[in-house]
C-alpha positions as CSV (number, residue, x, y, z in Angstrom):
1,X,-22.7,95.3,34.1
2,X,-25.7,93.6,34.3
3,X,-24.3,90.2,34.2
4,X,-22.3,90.8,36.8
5,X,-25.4,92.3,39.2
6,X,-27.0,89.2,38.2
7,X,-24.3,87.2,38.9
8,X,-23.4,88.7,42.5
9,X,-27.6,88.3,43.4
10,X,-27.9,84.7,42.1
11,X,-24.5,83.5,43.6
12,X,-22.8,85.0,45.8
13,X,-25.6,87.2,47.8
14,X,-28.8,84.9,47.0
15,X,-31.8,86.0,48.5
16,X,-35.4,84.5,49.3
17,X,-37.1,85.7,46.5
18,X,-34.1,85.0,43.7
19,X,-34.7,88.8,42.3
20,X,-31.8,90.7,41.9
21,X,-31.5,93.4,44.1
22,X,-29.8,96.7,43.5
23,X,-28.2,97.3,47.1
24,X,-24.9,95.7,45.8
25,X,-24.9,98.3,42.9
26,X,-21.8,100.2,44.7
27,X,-20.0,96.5,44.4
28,X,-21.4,95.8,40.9
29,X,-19.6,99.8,39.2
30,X,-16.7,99.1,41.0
31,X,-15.8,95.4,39.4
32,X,-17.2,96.8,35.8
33,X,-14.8,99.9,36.5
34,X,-11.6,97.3,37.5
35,X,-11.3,99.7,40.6
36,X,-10.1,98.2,43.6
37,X,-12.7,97.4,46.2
38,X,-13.2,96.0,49.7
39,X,-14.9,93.1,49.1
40,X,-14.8,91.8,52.8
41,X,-17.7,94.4,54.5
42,X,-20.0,93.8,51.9
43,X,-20.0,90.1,52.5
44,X,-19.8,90.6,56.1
45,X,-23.0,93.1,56.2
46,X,-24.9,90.3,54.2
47,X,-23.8,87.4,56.4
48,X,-24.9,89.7,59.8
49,X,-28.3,90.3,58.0
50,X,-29.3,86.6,57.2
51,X,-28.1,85.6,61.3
52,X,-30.2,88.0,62.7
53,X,-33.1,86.8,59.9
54,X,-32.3,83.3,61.1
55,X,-32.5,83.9,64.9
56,X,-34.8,86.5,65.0
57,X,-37.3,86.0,62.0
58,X,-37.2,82.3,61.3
59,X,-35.4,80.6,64.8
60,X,-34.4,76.9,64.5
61,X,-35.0,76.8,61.1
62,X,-32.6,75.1,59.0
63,X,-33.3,76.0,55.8
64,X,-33.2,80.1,56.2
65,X,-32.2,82.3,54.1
66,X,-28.9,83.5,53.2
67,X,-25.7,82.6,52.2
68,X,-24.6,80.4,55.6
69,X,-22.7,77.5,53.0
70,X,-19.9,80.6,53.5
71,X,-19.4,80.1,56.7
């Protein structure tokens, strides 16, 4: 379970500070469990959070934050 926390934080939701953080834990039981889970708001929450940390925090910069090589 771990691994795959790790996994999720280091390559599919990366973050500025490369820790792995424990808001995807929901995402993280339910793959260890094999239950079926929506995997499509989670992503979508975390691409809304990096735009608005793009516009709002850090505007025109190109390297910010966030996993935009999704969209």
């Amino acid at each position: 379970m771990l691994f795959l926390m790790y996994w999720l934080s280091r390559f599919v939701f990366p973050n500025r500070s490369l820790a792995v953080l424990l808001e995807y834990k929901h995402l993280v039981e339910a793959l260890h469990n094999h239950t079926d889970v929506g995997f499509s708001p989670t992503v979508l929450a975390h691409l809304y959070k990096n735009l608005h940390s793009a516009t709002l925090d850090h505007p025109l910069n190109i390297f910010a934050p966030g996993t935009f090589w999704m969209i």
